[in-house]
C-alpha positions in Angstrom: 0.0 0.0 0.0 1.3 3.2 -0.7 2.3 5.8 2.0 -0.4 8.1 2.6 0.6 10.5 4.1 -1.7 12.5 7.4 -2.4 15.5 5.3 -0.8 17.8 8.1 1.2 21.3 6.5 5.0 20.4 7.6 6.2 21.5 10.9 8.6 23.9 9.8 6.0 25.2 7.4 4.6 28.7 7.7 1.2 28.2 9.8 -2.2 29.5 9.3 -3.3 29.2 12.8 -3.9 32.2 14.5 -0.7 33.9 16.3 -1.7 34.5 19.2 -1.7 31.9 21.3 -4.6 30.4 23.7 -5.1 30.6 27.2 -4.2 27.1 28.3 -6.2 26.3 31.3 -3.8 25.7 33.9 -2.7 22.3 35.2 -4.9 21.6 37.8 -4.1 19.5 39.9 -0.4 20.2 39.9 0.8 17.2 37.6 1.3 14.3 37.5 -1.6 13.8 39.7 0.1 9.7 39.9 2.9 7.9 39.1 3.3 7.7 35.6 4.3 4.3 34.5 5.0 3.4 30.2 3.3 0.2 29.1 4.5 -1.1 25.9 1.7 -2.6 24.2 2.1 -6.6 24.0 2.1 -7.0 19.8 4.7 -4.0 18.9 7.6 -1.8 20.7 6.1 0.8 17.9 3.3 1.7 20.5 3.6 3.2 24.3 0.8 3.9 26.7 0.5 6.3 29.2 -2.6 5.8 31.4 -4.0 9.0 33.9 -1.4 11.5 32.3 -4.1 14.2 32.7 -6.5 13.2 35.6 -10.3 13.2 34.1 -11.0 16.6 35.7 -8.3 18.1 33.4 -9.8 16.8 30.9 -12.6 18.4 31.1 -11.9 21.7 31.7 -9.5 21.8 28.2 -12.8 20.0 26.5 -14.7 23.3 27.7 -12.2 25.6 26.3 -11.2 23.9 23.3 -15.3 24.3 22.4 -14.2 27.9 22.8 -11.4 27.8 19.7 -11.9 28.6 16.2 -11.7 24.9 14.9 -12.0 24.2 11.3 -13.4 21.5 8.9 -11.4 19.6 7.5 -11.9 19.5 3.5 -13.9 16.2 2.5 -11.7 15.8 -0.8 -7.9 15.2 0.4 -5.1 16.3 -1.8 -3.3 13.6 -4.0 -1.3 11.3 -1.8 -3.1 12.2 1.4 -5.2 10.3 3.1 -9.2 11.2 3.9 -9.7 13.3 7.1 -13.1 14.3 8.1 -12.7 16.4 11.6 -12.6 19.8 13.2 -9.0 20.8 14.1 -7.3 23.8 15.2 -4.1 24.2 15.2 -1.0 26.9 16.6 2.7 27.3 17.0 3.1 27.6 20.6 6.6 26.8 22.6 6.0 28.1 25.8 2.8 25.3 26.0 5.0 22.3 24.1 7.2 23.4 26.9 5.0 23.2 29.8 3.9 20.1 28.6 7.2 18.5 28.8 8.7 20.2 31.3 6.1 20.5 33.9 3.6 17.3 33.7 6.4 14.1 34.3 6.6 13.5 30.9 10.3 15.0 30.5 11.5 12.2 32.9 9.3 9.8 32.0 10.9 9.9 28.5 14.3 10.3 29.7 14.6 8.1 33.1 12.5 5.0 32.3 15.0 2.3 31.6 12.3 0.0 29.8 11.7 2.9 27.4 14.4 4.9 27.2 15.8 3.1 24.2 13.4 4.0 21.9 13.2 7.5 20.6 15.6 7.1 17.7 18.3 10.3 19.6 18.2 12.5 22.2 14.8 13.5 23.6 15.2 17.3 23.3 11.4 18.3 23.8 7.9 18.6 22.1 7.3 19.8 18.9 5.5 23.5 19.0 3.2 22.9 16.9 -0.2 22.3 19.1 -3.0 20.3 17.1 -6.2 19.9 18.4 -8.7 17.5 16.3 -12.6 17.2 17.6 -14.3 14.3 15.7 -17.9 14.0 15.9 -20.3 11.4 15.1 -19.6 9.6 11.3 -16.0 11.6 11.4 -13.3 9.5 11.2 -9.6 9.6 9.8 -8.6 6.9 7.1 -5.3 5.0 6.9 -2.4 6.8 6.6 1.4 7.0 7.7 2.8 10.5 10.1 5.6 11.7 8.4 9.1 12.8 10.6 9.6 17.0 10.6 12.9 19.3 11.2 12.8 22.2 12.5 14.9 24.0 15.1 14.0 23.6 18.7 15.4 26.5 21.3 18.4 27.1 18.8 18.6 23.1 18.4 18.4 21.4 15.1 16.0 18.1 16.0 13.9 15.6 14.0 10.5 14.2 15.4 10.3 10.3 16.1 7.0 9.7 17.7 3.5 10.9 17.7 1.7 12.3 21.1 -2.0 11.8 21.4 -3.6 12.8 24.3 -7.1 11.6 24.4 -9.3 13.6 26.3 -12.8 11.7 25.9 -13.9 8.6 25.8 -17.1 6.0 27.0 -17.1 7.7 30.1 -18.0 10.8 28.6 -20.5 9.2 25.8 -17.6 8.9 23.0 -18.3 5.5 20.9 -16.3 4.4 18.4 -12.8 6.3 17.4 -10.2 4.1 18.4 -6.9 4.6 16.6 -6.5 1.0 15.0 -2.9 0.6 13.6 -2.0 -2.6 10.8 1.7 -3.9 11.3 2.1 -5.2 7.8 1.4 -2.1 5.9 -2.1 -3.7 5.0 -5.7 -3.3 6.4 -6.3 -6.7 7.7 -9.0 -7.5 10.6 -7.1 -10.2 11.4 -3.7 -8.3 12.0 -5.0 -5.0 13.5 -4.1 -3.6 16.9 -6.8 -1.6 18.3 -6.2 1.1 20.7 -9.7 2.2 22.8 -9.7 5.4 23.7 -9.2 6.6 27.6 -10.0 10.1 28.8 -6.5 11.4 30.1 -4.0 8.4 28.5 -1.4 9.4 26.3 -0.3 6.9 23.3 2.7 7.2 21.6 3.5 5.8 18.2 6.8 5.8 16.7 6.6 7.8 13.2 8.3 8.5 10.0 10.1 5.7 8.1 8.7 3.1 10.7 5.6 4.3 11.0 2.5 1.6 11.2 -0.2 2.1 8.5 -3.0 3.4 11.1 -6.4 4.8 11.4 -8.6 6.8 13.7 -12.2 5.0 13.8 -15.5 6.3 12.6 -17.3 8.3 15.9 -20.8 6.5 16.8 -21.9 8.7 19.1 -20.8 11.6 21.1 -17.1 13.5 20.5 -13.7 12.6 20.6 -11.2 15.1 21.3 -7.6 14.9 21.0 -4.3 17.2 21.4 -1.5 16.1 19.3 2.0 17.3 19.3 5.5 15.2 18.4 8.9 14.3 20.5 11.2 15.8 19.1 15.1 14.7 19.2 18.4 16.5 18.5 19.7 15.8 15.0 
């Protein structure tokens, strides 16, 4: 199957988001709210999860003011070579919140100081990738198989590539959100027999590896309700 690609503008690209950038809520509770332990999923080293990363009260308040942002559509008719996404995103270059994110949450020594994970980033951990996506998908939205491409840009004067894909899932059955798991296919192929399907949890962080090792994968038609997500990429020093 060929490589489709996400259909997301490169990282270093001029963006269209606005320039101003939002007014995170803060993290409340203080974080991490619990000891944050890895777990490599069983059928691949290509997938980590982080379960309670945001406790489910954080979750909501960023759900009330993400309603708040300008999201847009995204267009029905992909561009060659990309695959079909049908969601509301919003997106923003925004350091100072890639930074709080890493530095202030346990991620930061998660990634660095967990000897059963440590291995895997592909360099040195530098940080998070500044730019902030945010995708909403409502009922019958989905996001078809496709492959996340590796950026470059320059991180606080620092030349780095990204290796991984964050997801941060913010909804799930608990708050009515059916459907939408993120399904990836180990063999470059859709197969129901091969697929390894990720459910969603409000406040767990997945982590896929990205660029030339990237699993074929695919975000799940919504049944019913909303599933929101903030995306950004680890980035490591080139």
């Amino acid at each position: 199957m060929p490589k489709a690609k996400s259909s997301k503008p490169s990282a270093s690209a001029p963006q269209a988001a606005p320039q101003v950038a939002p007014s995170w809520p803060m993290f409340k509770p203080p974080l991490p709210v619990v000891q944050l332990y890895p777990e490599l999923h069983p059928a691949t080293s290509n997938i980590v999860l982080v379960s309670s990363f945001f406790p489910r009260s954080l979750c909501r308040d960023y759900v009330a003011y993400l309603k708040t942002l300008p999201l847009q559509t995204t267009p029905s008719k992909p561009k060659k070579g990309e695959a079909v996404r049908v969601n509301d995103r919003f997106q923003i270059n925004d350091p100072g919140f890639a930074r709080r994110l890493w530095d202030t949450t346990g991620l930061k020594e998660l990634i660095l100081e967990d000897e059963s994970i440590n291995s895997l980033w592909g360099g040195e951990p530098i940080g998070l990738n500044p730019n902030i996506r945010i995708y909403r998908y409502s009922k019958g939205q989905y996001f078809d198989c496709h492959y996340d491409d590796s950026n470059y840009l320059m991180l606080d004067s620092v030349s780095v590539k990204t290796t991984w894909t964050l997801l941060l899932y913010l909804t799930s059955a608990a708050e009515g959100c059916i459907g939408g798991e993120t399904v990836f296919y180990p063999h470059d192929r859709k197969s129901a027999a091969e697929e390894i399907a990720v459910s969603l949890e409000t406040g767990m962080l997945l982590l896929h590896k990205h660029g030339d090792d990237c699993l074929l994968h695919e975000g799940r038609e919504v049944q019913e309700g909303e599933k929101w997500v903030l995306r950004t990429d680890l980035c490591v020093r080139r």
